[in-house]
N, C-alpha and C positions, 0 to 999 in steps of 0.2 A: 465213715461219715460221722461227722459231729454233733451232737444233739445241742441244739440249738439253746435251749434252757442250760445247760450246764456250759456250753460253751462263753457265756454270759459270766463265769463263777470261776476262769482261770486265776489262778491266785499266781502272781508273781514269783518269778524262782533265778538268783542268778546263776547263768549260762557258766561253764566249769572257770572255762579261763579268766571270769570275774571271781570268785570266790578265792579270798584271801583268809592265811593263818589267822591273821591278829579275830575277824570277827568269828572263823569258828573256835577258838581260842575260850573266847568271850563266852560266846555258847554255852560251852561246855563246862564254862567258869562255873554256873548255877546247880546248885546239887536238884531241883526238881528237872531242870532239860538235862541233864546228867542222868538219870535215872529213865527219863524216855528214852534215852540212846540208849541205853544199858539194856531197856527191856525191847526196843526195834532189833538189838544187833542178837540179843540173846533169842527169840522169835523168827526170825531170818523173814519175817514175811508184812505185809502190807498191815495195818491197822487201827480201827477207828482213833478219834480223840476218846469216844466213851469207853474205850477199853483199856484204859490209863487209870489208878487210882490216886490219885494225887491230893494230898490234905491240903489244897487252895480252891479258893474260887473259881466259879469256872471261866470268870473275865482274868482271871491271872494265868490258869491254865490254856486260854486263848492266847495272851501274852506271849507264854512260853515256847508256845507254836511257832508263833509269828518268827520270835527271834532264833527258835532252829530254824526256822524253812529259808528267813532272810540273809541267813550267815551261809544257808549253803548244805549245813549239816542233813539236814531232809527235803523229802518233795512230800507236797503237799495235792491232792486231785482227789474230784469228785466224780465219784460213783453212785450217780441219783443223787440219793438227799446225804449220803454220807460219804465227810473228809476222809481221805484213806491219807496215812500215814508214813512212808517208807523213809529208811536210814540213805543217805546217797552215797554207799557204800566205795562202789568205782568209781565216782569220779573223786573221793578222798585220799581213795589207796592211789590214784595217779597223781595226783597233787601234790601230797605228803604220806609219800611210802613209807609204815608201818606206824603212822601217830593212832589213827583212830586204835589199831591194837594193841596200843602200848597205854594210851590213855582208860581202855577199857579194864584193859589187865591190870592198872595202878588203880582202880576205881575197886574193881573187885579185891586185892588184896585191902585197900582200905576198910572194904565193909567188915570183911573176915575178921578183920582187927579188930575192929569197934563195936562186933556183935551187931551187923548188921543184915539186911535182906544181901 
Protein backbone atom coordinates (compact mmCIF):
# COMPACT_ATOMS: atom_id res chain seq x y z
CA UNK A 1 0.00 0.00 0.00
CA UNK A 2 1.10 3.43 -0.93
CA UNK A 3 1.16 6.37 1.45
CA UNK A 4 -0.56 8.77 0.13
CA UNK A 5 1.69 11.83 1.22
CA UNK A 6 4.72 10.41 -0.38
CA UNK A 7 3.07 8.94 -3.17
CA UNK A 8 2.42 12.72 -4.15
CA UNK A 9 6.61 13.14 -4.07
CA UNK A 10 7.45 10.39 -6.89
CA UNK A 11 10.30 12.06 -8.48
CA UNK A 12 10.85 11.02 -12.13
CA UNK A 13 13.34 8.10 -13.09
CA UNK A 14 13.88 7.03 -16.70
CA UNK A 15 12.60 3.36 -17.29
CA UNK A 16 16.14 1.11 -18.35
CA UNK A 17 15.52 0.83 -21.96
CA UNK A 18 15.45 4.89 -21.97
CA UNK A 19 18.65 5.70 -20.41
CA UNK A 20 21.36 6.38 -22.80
CA UNK A 21 25.38 6.43 -22.68
CA UNK A 22 25.78 9.92 -23.95
CA UNK A 23 23.65 11.47 -20.57
CA UNK A 24 25.20 8.97 -18.12
CA UNK A 25 28.31 9.89 -19.87
CA UNK A 26 27.47 13.55 -18.91
CA UNK A 27 26.76 12.56 -15.36
CA UNK A 28 29.74 11.26 -14.57
CA UNK A 29 31.54 13.94 -16.55
CA UNK A 30 31.23 16.35 -13.08
CA UNK A 31 33.85 15.47 -10.44
CA UNK A 32 31.05 16.28 -7.48
CA UNK A 33 28.29 13.51 -9.16
CA UNK A 34 31.50 11.57 -9.76
CA UNK A 35 32.30 11.46 -6.22
CA UNK A 36 28.42 10.58 -5.15
CA UNK A 37 28.80 7.37 -7.33
CA UNK A 38 32.12 6.61 -6.00
CA UNK A 39 30.79 6.89 -2.52
CA UNK A 40 26.90 4.91 -3.45
CA UNK A 41 28.99 2.20 -5.13
CA UNK A 42 31.79 2.16 -2.47
CA UNK A 43 28.78 1.94 0.50
CA UNK A 44 26.67 -0.66 -1.56
CA UNK A 45 23.69 0.74 0.18
CA UNK A 46 20.80 3.32 0.16
CA UNK A 47 21.69 6.94 1.34
CA UNK A 48 20.40 10.19 2.30
CA UNK A 49 21.37 13.61 0.26
CA UNK A 50 22.66 14.71 3.92
CA UNK A 51 24.93 12.11 4.11
CA UNK A 52 27.16 13.52 1.22
CA UNK A 53 29.74 16.02 2.10
CA UNK A 54 30.06 18.13 -0.60
CA UNK A 55 31.82 21.72 -0.79
CA UNK A 56 28.61 23.31 -2.86
CA UNK A 57 25.44 24.64 -2.02
CA UNK A 58 22.85 22.89 -1.22
CA UNK A 59 20.79 24.17 -4.43
CA UNK A 60 23.82 22.87 -6.46
CA UNK A 61 24.04 19.86 -4.52
CA UNK A 62 20.23 19.51 -5.38
CA UNK A 63 21.32 20.06 -8.95
CA UNK A 64 23.75 17.32 -8.94
CA UNK A 65 20.86 14.88 -7.87
CA UNK A 66 18.76 15.77 -10.33
CA UNK A 67 21.23 15.28 -13.18
CA UNK A 68 22.23 11.70 -11.69
CA UNK A 69 18.73 10.55 -11.05
CA UNK A 70 17.81 12.06 -14.68
CA UNK A 71 20.71 10.46 -16.63
CA UNK A 72 19.67 7.20 -15.14
CA UNK A 73 22.76 6.86 -12.97
CA UNK A 74 20.49 6.75 -9.59
CA UNK A 75 16.99 6.27 -8.26
CA UNK A 76 15.96 8.62 -6.13
CA UNK A 77 12.60 7.73 -3.39
CA UNK A 78 11.23 8.80 -0.44
CA UNK A 79 11.26 7.33 2.82
CA UNK A 80 8.95 9.80 4.97
CA UNK A 81 10.53 13.04 4.95
CA UNK A 82 13.88 11.54 3.56
CA UNK A 83 15.39 11.15 -0.19
CA UNK A 84 17.12 7.84 -0.18
CA UNK A 85 19.72 7.63 -2.68
CA UNK A 86 20.64 4.46 -4.50
CA UNK A 87 23.45 3.75 -7.41
CA UNK A 88 21.19 1.87 -10.24
CA UNK A 89 23.82 -0.49 -10.39
CA UNK A 90 21.76 -3.43 -12.64
CA UNK A 91 20.31 -1.80 -14.74
CA UNK A 92 23.97 -0.14 -15.95
CA UNK A 93 25.77 -3.40 -15.69
CA UNK A 94 22.95 -4.62 -18.45
CA UNK A 95 23.18 -1.53 -20.40
CA UNK A 96 26.82 -1.11 -20.64
CA UNK A 97 28.63 -4.23 -19.31
CA UNK A 98 31.72 -3.35 -17.20
CA UNK A 99 31.59 0.86 -17.87
CA UNK A 100 30.36 1.88 -14.34
CA UNK A 101 33.55 -0.48 -13.08
CA UNK A 102 35.84 0.58 -15.19
CA UNK A 103 34.93 4.26 -14.84
CA UNK A 104 35.15 3.70 -11.04
CA UNK A 105 38.42 1.98 -11.03
CA UNK A 106 39.82 4.92 -13.52
CA UNK A 107 38.31 7.50 -10.94
CA UNK A 108 40.06 5.60 -8.12
CA UNK A 109 43.43 5.32 -9.68
CA UNK A 110 42.99 9.00 -10.39
CA UNK A 111 42.69 10.09 -6.95
CA UNK A 112 45.58 7.69 -5.70
CA UNK A 113 47.62 9.89 -8.07
CA UNK A 114 46.71 13.15 -7.19
CA UNK A 115 46.82 12.58 -3.48
CA UNK A 116 43.28 12.37 -3.31
CA UNK A 117 40.30 10.87 -1.08
Amino acid sequence: MTDTATAGRALPHPERQQIRLEAVLHALSDPMRLQIVRELAAREAELTCSQFELPVTKSTTTHHFRVLRESGVIRQIYRGTAKMNALRRDDLDVLFPGLLDSLLAAADRQSARLGGA
